[in-house]
Every structure is written in C-alpha cells, then in structure tokens.
LUMZAZA-17090 format. One record per residue (C-alpha): x, y, z; residue number from 1. Coordinates in nm, 3 decimals. Layout:
<nodes>
X/Y/Z/NUM
...
</nodes>
This chain:
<nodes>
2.221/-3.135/0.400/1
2.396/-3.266/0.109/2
2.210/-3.623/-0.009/3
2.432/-3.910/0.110/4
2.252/-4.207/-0.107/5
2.494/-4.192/-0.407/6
2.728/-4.465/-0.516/7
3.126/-4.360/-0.516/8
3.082/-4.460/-0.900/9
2.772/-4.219/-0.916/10
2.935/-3.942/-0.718/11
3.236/-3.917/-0.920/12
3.026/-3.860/-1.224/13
2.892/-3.604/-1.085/14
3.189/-3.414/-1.003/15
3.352/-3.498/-1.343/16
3.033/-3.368/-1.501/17
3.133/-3.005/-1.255/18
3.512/-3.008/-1.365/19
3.391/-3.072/-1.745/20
3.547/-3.367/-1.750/21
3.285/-3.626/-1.911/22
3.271/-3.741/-2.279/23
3.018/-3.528/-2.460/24
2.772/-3.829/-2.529/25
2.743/-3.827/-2.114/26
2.749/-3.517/-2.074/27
2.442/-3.497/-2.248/28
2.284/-3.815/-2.071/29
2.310/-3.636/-1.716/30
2.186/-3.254/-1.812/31
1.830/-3.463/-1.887/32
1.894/-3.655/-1.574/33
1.942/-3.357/-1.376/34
1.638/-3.210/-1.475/35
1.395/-3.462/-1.323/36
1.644/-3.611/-1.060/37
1.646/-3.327/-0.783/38
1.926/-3.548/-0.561/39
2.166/-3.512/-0.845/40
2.097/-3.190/-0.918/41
2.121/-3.110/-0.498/42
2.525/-3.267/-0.544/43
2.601/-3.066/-0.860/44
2.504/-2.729/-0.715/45
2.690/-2.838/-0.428/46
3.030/-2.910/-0.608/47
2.953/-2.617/-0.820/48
2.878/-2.401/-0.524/49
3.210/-2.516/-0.355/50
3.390/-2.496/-0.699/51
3.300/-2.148/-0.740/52
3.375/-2.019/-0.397/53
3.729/-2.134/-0.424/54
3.801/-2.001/-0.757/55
3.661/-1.659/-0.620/56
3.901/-1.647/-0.306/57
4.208/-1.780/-0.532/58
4.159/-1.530/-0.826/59
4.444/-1.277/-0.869/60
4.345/-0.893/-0.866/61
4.287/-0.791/-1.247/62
4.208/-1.184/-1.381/63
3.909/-1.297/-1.564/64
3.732/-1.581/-1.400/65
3.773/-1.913/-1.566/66
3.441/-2.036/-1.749/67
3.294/-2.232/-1.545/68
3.161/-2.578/-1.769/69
2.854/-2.568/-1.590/70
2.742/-2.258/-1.769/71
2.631/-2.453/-2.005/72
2.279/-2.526/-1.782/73
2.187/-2.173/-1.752/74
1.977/-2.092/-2.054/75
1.742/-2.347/-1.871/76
1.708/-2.164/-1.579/77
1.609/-2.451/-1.346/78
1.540/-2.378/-0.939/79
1.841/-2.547/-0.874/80
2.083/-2.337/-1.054/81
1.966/-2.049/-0.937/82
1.988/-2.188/-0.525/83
2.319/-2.329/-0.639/84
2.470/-1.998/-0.746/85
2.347/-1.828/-0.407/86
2.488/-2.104/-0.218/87
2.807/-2.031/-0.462/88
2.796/-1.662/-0.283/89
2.718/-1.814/0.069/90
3.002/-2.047/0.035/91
3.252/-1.790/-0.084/92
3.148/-1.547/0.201/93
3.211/-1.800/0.448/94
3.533/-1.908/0.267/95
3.665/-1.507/0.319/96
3.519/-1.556/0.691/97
3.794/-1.821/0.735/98
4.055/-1.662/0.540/99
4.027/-1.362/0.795/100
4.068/-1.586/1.066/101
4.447/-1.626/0.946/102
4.497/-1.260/0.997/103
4.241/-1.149/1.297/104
4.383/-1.307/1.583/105
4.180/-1.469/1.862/106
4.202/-1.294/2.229/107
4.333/-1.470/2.552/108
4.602/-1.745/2.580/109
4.681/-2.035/2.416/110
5.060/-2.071/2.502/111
5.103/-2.409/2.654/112
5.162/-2.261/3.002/113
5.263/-1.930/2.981/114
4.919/-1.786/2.889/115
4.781/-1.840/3.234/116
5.064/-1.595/3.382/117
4.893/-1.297/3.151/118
4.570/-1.082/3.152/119
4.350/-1.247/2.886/120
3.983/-1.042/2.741/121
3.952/-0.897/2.436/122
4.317/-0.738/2.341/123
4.361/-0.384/2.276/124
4.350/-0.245/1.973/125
4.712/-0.188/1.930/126
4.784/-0.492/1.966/127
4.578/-0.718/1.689/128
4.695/-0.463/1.415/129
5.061/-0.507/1.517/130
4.989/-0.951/1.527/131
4.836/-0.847/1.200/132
5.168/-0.657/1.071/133
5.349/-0.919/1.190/134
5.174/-1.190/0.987/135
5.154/-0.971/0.677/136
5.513/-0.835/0.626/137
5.734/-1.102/0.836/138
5.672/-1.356/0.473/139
5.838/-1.018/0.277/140
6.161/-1.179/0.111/141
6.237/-0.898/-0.102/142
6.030/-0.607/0.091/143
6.017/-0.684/0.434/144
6.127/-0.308/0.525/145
6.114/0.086/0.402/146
6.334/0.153/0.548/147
6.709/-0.103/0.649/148
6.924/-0.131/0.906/149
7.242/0.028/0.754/150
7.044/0.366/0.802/151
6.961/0.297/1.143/152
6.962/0.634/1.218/153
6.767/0.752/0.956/154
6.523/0.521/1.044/155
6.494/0.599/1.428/156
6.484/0.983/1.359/157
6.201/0.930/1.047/158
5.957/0.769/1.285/159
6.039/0.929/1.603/160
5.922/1.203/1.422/161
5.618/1.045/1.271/162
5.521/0.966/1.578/163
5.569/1.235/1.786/164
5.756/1.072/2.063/165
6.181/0.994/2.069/166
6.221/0.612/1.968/167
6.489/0.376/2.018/168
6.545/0.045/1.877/169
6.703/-0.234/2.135/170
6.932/-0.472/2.045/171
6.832/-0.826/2.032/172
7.194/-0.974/1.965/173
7.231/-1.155/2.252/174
6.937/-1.337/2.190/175
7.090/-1.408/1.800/176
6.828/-1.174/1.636/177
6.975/-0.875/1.384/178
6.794/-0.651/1.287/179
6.656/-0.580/0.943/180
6.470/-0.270/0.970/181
6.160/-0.115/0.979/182
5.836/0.080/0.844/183
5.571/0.306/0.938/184
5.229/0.209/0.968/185
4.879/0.359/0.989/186
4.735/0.301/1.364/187
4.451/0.323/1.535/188
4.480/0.726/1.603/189
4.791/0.792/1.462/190
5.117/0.666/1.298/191
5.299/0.372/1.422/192
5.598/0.190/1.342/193
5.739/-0.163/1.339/194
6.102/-0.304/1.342/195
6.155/-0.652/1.220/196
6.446/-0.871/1.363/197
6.572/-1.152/1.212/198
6.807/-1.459/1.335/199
7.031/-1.719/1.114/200
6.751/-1.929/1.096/201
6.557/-1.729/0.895/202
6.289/-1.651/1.209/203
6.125/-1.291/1.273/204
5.978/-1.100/1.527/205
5.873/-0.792/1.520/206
5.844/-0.454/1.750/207
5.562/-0.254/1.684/208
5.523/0.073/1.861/209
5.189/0.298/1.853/210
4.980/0.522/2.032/211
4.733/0.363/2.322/212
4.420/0.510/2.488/213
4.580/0.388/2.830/214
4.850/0.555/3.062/215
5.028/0.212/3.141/216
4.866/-0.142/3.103/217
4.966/-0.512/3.257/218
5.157/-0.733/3.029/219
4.897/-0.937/2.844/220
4.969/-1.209/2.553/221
4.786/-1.276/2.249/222
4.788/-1.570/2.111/223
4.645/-1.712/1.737/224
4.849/-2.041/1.720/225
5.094/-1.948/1.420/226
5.185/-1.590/1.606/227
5.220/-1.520/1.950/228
5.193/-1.100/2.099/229
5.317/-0.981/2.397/230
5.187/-0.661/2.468/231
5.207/-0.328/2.738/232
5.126/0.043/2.736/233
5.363/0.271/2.897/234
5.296/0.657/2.928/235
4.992/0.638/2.643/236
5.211/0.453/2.409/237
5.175/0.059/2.356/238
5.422/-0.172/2.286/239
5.366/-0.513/2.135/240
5.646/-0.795/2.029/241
5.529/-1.058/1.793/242
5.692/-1.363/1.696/243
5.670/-1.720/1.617/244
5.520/-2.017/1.857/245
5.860/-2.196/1.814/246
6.058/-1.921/1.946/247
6.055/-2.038/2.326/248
6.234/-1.731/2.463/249
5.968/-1.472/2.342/250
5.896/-1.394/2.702/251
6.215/-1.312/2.821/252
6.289/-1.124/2.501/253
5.986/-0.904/2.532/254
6.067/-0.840/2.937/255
6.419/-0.722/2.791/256
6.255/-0.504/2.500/257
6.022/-0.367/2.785/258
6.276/-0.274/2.994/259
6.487/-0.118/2.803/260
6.175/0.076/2.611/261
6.100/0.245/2.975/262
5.849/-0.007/3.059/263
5.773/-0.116/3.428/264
5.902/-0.451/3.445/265
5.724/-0.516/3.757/266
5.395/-0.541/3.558/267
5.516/-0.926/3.433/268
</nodes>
C-alpha cells in the first residue's frame, strides 16, 4: 500500500520530481533524500510505475519511448528502482487487462429488462468475436467495409461463396438503417462475414454470420454495456446482430433479421 503520511505540498514534489519538472538545485536535494527516505522513494516508484505503464499502453506501433527523467537514478541501482520498474511491468499488464475488457465482452444480461427474457452462461463463441467486430470496425469512418453497398451483389455472391452456404442480406429500411456494406472475417472454424447498417444519425449495427458447432440454439443476448448481441444458430450456422445500448428497437430488429434469415422465430 502506497504511504498516505505525505503533505499535498510534499506529494506534489514528488510527482514534479517524476514528470522532470523541478529546478535542478531540487532536483538534486530529493535524489539524496530518496536514498535514505524509503516512504519517498515507495511514492516515486509508484508514480513512476504508473507513469510508465501508461506510456507503454499509449505508444504508437514503430515509436521510441520517451526518456523517462527518472533514468537519471539508475546508475545507483537502489532496491527501490529495481521493485519500481517490476511494479512498472505489473502495472502495465494490468493496464492491457483492462484495455481488453473494452473488447472481450462479459456473458449474460445487463439490458435493463430485456436480459431476463434471454438464455444467459457463457456465450458462444460466435458470438463474442462478432460483439468484438462490431466494436472494432463500427468507429471505421473511412474503412468501415471491403466491400459497399453499390455492389450488393458482388458482395452477397463473394461471401456466400466464402462461406459455403447462399447468403442474403435483409433490409433494415423500415427501421431507418441503410446499409453500408460488408467484409469477411476469420471465424472460429471457418470464414465469416459481417454487414454493417447505418441510419441518419450516424448509428451502426452490424450482422455477422458464421459457422456454429450447434444445429439451432435459443435466442440469447450479450451484453458489455457500450454493445449489446443478440444471437441464434440455425442449421449449424449462427447469427448474431450487434448494436448500440441506445438503439431501443434492437430486439425487434434482430426477430425481423431472424426471420427473414430462416430462423425459428418461435425460439424468442
């Protein structure tokens, strides 16, 4: 636990002493201190540790790591550099931990009310990577698609064949969504393939369509709080519709998209 008997004036020398921010002459003053004051040194490592972590999660592919001003301590080699560093690595672990939460959705419900109408467990496979291709290409401004929707056709026949299995796209006009196109995806065993919609609003969902180990499955939702998944299986293949927590008519959207995929509607 991080020592809590420092002063605010005391505590934001320390932290300017992290961000190389103190006048030399003070700088100096605190490396002796931190060499005999082990409750100093405990809150440097700390905002060095934290300091650290976040500059490894933010760095850019290809970028050189900023110098960090506390490189200056190393040629002394004290213990508590070398425990801050590892907490460094600890911290930055856990802050990747986290940032995969944004992307691994979280099984059952957690749709103020409709939830409880759905199987909840552990959701198939099928359907996490298509809440995760939701989440990753729905942001696209300028590549949300391979393929558009003025070669509709071209699209439908491309990953019908990828797939294996004829495909169809429905409409989702009457429910003011257009849509924008789609891609092919790696699966779980297989190929599979997402079409993005899109209303005037600027809101997407997406269909994604790949292979399941089941012959037909209940309707089940999967919820992460900034996505929500409905999901089915239907003669091996599963079918999942992702879209955002403010779009209130997801349900009846994906019972419309199920029905007109083949699906059995009598499994909502």
């Amino acid at each position: 636990m991080l020592p809590e008997d420092r002063t605010d004036a005391d505590l934001v020398t320390l932290s300017a002493f992290v961000d190389g921010e103190l006048p030399p002459v003070d700088e100096t003053v605190l490396h002796a201190r931190l060499a005999s004051d082990p409750l100093a040194a405990s809150r440097v490592f700390a905002y060095c540790a934290q300091k650290s972590a976040l500059q490894a999660l933010c760095r850019t592919s290809g970028e050189d790591p900023a110098p960090s001003p506390y490189l200056v301590l190393r040629h002394r080699d004290p213990w508590w550099w070398r425990f801050g560093m590892a907490a460094a690595w600890c911290l930055a672990g856990a802050g990747v931990a986290l940032a995969a939460t944004v992307f691994v959705p979280r099984g059952g419900s957690g749709d103020s009310g409709v939830g409880s109408v759905f199987a909840t467990g552990e959701p198939d496979t099928f359907a996490r990577r298509a809440d995760v291709a939701y989440a990753v290409y729905t942001p696209e401004q300028r590549h949300p698609v391979e393929v558009g929707a003025a070669d509709e056709a071209h699209l439908v026949a491309w990953l019908s064949k990828r797939l294996g299995k004829p495909l169809s796209v429905p409409s989702l006009q009457e429910y003011g969504y257009a849509l924008v196109g789609g891609r092919l995806l790696p699966g779980a065993s297989g190929p599979a393939a997402q079409f993005m919609y899109e209303n005037d609003a600027g809101e997407r969902l997406t269909l994604y369509v790949g292979s399941s180990g089941k012959d037909t499955s209940k309707v089940r939702l999967l919820s992460d709080g900034n996505r929500r998944t409905f999901y089915w299986t239907t003669d091996r293949m599963g079918y999942a519709l992702s879209g955002p927590p403010t779009e209130g008519h997801l349900r009846t959207i994906a019972y419309e998209v199920c029905g007109a995929l083949g699906g059995d509607r009598s499994q909502w």
